[in-house]
DSSP file (Angstrom, degrees, kcal/mol; ACC not computed):
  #  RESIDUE AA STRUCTURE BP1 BP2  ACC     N-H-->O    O-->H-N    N-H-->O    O-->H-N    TCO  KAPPA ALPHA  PHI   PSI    X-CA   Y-CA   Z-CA
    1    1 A X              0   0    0      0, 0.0     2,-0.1     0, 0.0     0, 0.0   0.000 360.0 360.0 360.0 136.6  109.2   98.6  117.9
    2    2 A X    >>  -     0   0    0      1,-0.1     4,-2.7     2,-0.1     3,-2.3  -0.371 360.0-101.6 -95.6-161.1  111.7   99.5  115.4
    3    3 A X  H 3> S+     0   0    0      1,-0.3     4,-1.3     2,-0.2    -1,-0.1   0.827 117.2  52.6 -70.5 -40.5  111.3   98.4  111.6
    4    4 A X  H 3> S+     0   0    0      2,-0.2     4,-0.9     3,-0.1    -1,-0.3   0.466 113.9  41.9 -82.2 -13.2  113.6   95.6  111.6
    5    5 A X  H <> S+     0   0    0     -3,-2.3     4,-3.6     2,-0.2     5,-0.7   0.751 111.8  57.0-110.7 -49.8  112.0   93.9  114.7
    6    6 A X  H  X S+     0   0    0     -4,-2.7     4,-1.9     2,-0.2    -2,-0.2   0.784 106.0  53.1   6.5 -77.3  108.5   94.7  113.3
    7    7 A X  H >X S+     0   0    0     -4,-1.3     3,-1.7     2,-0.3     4,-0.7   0.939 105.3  49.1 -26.1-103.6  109.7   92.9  110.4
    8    8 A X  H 3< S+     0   0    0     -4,-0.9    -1,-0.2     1,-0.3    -2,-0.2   0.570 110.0  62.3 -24.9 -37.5  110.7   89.8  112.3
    9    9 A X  H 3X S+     0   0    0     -4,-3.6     4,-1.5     2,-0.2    -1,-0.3   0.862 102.3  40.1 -42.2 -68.5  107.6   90.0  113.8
   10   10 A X  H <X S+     0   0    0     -4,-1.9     4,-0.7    -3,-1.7    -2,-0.3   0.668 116.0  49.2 -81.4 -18.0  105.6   89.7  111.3
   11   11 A X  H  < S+     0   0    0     -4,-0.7     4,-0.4     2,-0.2    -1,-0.2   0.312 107.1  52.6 -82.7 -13.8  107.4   87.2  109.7
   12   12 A X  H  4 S+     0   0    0     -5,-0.5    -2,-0.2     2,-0.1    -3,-0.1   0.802 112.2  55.0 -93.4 -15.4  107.7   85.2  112.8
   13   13 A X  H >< S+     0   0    0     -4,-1.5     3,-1.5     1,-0.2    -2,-0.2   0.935 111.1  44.7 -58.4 -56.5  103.2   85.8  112.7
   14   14 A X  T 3< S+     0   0    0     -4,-0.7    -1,-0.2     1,-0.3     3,-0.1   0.662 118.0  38.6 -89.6  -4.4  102.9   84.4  109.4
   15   15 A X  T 3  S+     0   0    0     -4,-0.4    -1,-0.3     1,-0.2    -2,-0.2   0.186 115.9  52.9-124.9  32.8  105.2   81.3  109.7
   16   16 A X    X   +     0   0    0     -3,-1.5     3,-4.1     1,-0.1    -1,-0.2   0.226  68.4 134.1-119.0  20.0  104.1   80.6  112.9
   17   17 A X  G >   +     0   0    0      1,-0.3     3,-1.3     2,-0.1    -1,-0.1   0.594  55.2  73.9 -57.7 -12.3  100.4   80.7  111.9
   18   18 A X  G 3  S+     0   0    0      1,-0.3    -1,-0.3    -3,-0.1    -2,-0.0   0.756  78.3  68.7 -70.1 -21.3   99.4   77.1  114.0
   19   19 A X  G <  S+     0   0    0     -3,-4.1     2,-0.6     1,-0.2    -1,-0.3   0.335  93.6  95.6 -96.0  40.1   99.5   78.3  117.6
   20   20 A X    <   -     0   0    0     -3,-1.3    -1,-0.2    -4,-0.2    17,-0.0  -0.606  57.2-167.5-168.4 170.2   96.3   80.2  116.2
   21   21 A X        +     0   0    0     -2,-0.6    -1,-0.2     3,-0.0     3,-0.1   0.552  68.2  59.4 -69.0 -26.4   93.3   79.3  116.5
   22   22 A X  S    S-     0   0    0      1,-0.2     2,-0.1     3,-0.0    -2,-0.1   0.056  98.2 -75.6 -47.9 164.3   91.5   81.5  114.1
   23   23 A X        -     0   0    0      1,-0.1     2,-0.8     0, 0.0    -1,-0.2  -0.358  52.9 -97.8 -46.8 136.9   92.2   81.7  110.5
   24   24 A X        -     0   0    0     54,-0.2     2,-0.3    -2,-0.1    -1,-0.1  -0.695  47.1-176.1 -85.2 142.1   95.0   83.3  109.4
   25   25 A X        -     0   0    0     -2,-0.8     2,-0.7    -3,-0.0    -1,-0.0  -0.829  21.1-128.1-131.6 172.7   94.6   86.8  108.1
   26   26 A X        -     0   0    0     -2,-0.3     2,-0.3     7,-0.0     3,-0.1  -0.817  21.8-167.3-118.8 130.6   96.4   89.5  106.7
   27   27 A X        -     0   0    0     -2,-0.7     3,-0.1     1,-0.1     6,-0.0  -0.752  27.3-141.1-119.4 177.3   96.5   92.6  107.9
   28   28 A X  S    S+     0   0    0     -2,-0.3     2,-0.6     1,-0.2    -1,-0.1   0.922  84.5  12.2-152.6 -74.9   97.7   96.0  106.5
   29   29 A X  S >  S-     0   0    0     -3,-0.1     3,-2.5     4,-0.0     4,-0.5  -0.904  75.7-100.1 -81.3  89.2   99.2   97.2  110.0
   30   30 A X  G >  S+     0   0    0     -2,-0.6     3,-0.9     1,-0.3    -3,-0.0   0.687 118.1  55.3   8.4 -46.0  100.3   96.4  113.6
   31   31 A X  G 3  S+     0   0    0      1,-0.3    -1,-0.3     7,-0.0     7,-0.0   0.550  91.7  64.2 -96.9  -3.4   97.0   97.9  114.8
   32   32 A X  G <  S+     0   0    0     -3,-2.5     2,-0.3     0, 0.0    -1,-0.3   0.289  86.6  96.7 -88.8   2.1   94.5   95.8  112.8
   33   33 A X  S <  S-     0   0    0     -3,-0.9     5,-0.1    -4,-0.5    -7,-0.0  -0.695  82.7-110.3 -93.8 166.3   95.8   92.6  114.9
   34   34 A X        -     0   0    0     -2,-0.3    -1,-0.0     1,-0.1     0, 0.0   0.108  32.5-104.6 -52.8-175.9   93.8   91.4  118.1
   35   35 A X  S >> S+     0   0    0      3,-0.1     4,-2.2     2,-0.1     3,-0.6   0.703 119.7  51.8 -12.1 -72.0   95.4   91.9  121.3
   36   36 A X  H 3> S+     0   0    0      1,-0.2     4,-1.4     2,-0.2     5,-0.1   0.646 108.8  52.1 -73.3 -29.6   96.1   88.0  121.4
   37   37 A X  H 34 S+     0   0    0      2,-0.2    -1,-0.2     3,-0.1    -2,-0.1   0.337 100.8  50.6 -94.3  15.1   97.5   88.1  118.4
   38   38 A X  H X> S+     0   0    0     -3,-0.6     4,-1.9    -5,-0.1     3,-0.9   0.872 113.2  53.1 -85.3 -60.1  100.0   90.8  118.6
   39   39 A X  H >X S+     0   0    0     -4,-2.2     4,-2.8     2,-0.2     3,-0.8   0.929 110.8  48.4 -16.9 -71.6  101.3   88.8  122.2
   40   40 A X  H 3X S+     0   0    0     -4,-1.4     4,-2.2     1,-0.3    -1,-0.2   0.827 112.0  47.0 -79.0 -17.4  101.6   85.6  120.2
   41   41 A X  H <> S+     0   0    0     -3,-0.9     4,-1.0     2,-0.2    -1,-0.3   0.807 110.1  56.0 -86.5 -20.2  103.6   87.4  117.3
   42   42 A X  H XX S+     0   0    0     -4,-1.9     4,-3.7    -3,-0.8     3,-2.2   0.993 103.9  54.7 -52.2 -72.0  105.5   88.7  119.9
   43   43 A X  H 3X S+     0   0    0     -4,-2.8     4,-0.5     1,-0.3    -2,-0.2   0.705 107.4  44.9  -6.0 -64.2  106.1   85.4  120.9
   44   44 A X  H 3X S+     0   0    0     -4,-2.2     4,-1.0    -5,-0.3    -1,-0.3   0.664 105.6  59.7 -76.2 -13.0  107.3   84.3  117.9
   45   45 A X  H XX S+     0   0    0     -3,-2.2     4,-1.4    -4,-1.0     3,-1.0   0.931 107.1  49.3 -79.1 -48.1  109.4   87.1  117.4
   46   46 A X  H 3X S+     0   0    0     -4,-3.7     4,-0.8     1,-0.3    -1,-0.2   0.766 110.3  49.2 -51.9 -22.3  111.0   86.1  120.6
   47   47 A X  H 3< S+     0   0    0     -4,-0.5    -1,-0.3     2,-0.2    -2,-0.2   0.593 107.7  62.4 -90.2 -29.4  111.3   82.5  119.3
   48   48 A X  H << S+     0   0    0     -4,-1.0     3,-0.2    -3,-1.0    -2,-0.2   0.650 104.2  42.1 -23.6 -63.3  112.8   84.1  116.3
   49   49 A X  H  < S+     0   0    0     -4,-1.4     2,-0.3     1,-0.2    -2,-0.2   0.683 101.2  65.3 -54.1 -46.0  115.6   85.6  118.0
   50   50 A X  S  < S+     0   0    0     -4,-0.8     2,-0.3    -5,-0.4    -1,-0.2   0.157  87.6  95.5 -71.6  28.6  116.4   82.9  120.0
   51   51 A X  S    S-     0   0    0     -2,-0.3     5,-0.1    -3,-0.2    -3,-0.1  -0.938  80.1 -99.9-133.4 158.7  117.4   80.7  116.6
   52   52 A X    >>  -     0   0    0     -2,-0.3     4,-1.3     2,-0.1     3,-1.1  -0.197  38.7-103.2 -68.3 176.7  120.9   80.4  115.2
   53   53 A X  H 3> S+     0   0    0      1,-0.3     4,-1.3     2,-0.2     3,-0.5   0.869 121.1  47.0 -69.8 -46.0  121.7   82.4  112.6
   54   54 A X  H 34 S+     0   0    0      1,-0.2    -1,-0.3     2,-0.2    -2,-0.1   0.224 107.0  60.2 -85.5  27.9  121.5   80.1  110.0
   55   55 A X  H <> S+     0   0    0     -3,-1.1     4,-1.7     2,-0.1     3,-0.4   0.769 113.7  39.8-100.8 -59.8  118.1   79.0  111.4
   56   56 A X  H  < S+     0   0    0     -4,-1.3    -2,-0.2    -3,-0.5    -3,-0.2   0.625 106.1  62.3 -84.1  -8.6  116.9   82.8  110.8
   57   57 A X  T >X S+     0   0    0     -4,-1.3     4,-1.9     2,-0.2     3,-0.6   0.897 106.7  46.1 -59.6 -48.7  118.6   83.2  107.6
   58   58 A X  H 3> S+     0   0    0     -3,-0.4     4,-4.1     1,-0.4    -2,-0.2   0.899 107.9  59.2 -60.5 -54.3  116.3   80.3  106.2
   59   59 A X  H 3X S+     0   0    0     -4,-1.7     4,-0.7     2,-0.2    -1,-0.4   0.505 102.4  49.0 -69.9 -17.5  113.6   81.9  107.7
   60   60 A X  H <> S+     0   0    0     -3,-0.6     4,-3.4     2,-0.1     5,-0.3   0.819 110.1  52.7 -83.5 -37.3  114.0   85.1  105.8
   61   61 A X  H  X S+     0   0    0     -4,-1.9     4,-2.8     1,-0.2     5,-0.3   0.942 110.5  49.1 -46.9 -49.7  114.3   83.3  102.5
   62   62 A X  H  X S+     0   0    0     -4,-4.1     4,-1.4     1,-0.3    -1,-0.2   0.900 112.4  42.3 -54.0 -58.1  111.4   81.7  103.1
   63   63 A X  H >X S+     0   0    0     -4,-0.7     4,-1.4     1,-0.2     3,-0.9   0.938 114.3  50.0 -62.5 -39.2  109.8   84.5  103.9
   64   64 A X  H 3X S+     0   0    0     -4,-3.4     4,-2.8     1,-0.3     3,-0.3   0.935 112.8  59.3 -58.8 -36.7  111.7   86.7  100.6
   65   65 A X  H 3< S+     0   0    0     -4,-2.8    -1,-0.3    -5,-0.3    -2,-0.2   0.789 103.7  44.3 -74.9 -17.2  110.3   83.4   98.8
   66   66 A X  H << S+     0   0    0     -4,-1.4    -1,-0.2    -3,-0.9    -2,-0.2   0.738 109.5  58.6 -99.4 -10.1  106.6   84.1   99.8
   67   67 A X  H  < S+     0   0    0     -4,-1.4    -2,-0.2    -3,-0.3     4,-0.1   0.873 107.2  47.0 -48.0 -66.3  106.8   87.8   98.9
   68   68 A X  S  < S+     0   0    0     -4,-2.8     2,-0.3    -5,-0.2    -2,-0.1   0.304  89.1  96.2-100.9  18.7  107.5   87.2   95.8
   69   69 A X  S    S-     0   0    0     -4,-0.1     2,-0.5     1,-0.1    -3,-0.1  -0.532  85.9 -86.4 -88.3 166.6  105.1   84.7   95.0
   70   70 A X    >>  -     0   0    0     -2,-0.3     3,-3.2     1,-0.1     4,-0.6  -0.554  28.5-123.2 -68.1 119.9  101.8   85.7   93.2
   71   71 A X  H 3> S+     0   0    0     -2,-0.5     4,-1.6     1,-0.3     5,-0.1   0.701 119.2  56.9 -21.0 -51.1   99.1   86.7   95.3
   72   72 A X  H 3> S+     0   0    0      2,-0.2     4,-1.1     1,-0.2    -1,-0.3   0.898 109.2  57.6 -43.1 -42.3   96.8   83.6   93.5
   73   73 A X  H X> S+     0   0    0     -3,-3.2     3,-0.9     1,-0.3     4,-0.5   0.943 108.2  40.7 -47.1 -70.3  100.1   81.4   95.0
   74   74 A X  H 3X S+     0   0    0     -4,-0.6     4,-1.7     1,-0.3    -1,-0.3   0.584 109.8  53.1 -67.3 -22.5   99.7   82.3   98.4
   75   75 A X  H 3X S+     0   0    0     -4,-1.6     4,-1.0    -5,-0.2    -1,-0.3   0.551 104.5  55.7 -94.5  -0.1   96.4   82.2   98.8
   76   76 A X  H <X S+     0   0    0     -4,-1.1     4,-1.8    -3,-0.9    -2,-0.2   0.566 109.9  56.5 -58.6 -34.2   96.2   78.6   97.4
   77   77 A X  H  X S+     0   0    0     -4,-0.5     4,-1.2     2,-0.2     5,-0.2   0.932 103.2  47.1 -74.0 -71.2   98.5   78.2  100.0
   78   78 A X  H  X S+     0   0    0     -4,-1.7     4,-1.3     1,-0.2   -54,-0.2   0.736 103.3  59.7  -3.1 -74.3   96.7   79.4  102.5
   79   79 A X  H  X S+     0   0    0     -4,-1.0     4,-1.7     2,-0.2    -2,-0.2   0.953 112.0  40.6 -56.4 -56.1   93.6   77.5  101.8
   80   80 A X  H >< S+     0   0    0     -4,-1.8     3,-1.3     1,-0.3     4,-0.5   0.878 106.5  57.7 -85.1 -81.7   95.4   74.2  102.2
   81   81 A X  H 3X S+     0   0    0     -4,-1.2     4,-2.6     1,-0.3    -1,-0.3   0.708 118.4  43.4 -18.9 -38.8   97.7   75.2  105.5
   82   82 A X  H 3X S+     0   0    0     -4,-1.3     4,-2.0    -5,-0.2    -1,-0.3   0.995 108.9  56.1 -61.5 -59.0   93.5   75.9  106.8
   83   83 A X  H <X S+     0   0    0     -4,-1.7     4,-1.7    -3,-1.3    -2,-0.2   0.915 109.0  44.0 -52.8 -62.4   92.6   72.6  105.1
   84   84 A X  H  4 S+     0   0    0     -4,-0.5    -1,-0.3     1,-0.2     3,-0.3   0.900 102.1  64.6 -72.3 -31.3   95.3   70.7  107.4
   85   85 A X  H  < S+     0   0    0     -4,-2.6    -2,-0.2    -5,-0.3    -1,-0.2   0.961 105.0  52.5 -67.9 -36.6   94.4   72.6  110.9
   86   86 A X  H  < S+     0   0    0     -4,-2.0    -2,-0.2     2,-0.1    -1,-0.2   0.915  86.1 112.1 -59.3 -31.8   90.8   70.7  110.5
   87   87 A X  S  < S-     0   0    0     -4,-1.7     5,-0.3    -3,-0.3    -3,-0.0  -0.202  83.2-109.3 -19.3  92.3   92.4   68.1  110.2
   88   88 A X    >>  -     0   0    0     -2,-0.2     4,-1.6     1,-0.1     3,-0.7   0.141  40.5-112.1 -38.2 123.9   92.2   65.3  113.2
   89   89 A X  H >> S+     0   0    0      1,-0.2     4,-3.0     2,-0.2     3,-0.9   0.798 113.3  51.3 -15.5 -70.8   95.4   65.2  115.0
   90   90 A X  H 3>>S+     0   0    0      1,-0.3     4,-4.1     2,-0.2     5,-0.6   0.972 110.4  50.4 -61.1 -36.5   96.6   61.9  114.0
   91   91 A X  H <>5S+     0   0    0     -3,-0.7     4,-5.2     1,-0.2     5,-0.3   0.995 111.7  46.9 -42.8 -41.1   96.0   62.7  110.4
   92   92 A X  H <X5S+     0   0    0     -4,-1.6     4,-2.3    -3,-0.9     5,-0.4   0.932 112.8  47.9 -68.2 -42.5   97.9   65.7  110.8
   93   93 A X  H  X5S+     0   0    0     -4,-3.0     4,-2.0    -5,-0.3    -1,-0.3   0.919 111.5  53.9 -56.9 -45.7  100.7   63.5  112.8
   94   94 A X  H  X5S+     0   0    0     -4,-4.1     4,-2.8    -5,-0.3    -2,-0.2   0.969 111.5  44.9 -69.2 -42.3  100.5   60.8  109.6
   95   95 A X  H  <<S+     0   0    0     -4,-5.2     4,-0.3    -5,-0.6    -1,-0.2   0.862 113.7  47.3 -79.4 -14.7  101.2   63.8  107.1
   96   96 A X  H >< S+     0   0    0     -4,-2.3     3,-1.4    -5,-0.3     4,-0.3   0.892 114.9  50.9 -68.8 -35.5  104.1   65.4  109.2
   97   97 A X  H >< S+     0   0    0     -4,-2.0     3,-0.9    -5,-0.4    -2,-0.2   0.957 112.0  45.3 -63.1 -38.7  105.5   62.0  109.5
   98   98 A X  T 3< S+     0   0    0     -4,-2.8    -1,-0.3     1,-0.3    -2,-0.1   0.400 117.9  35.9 -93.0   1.6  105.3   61.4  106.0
   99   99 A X  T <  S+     0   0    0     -3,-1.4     2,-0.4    -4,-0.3    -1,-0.3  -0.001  83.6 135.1-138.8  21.0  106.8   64.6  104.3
  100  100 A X    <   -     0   0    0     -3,-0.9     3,-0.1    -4,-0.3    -4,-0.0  -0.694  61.6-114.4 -78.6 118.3  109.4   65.0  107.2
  101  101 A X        -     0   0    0     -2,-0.4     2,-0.1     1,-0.2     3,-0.1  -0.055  31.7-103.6 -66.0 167.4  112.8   65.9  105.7
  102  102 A X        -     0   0    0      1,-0.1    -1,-0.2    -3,-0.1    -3,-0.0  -0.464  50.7 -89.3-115.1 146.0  115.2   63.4  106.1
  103  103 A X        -     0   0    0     -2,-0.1     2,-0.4    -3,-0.1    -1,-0.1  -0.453  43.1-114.9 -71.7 162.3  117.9   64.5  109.1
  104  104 A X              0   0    0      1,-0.1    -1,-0.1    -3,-0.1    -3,-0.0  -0.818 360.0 360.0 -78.6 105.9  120.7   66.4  108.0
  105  105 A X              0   0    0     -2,-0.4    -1,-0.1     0, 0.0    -2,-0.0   0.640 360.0 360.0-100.3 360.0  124.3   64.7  108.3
């Protein structure tokens, strides 16, 4: 894979963390992820590609914006994104509902 889809990879892994089931964890390298979770960042990568440009533009800030936050930041971050997958569905449904950005006209 070259660097730039790597990349995209791994950024489509870390902001796709729901479809898995495990914790998320951070790994150093390509080769420290599971099997199943190289496929499903594969996955996203593909899902990744498939978005319009200004879809994946967003999706790199975001990502340049999580970079450059402080380690303490992100793992605060972390913790709660964990905190909400325990979460019962419908809770989880009331708090999407309830922080859902307003549509774009």
């Amino acid at each position: 894979m070259q660097r730039p889809a790597l990349l995209g990879a791994l950024v489509a892994f870390l902001l796709a963390a729901p479809a898995f089931a495990s914790p998320l964890r951070l790994a150093q390298g390509w080769r420290e992820y599971s099997p199943r979770e190289r496929y499903n960042a594969l996955q996203n990568y593909r899902h990744y590609q498939a978005l319009p440009n200004e879809r994946r533009e967003n999706v790199e800030r975001n990502y340049q914006k999580w970079q450059a936050m402080p380690e303490q930041e992100r793992e605060r971050m972390r913790q709660n994104f964990q905190r909400y997958q325990q979460l019962p569905p419908e809770q989880r449904s009331r708090l999407r509902q309830r922080y859902q950005a307003p549509p774009k006209h």
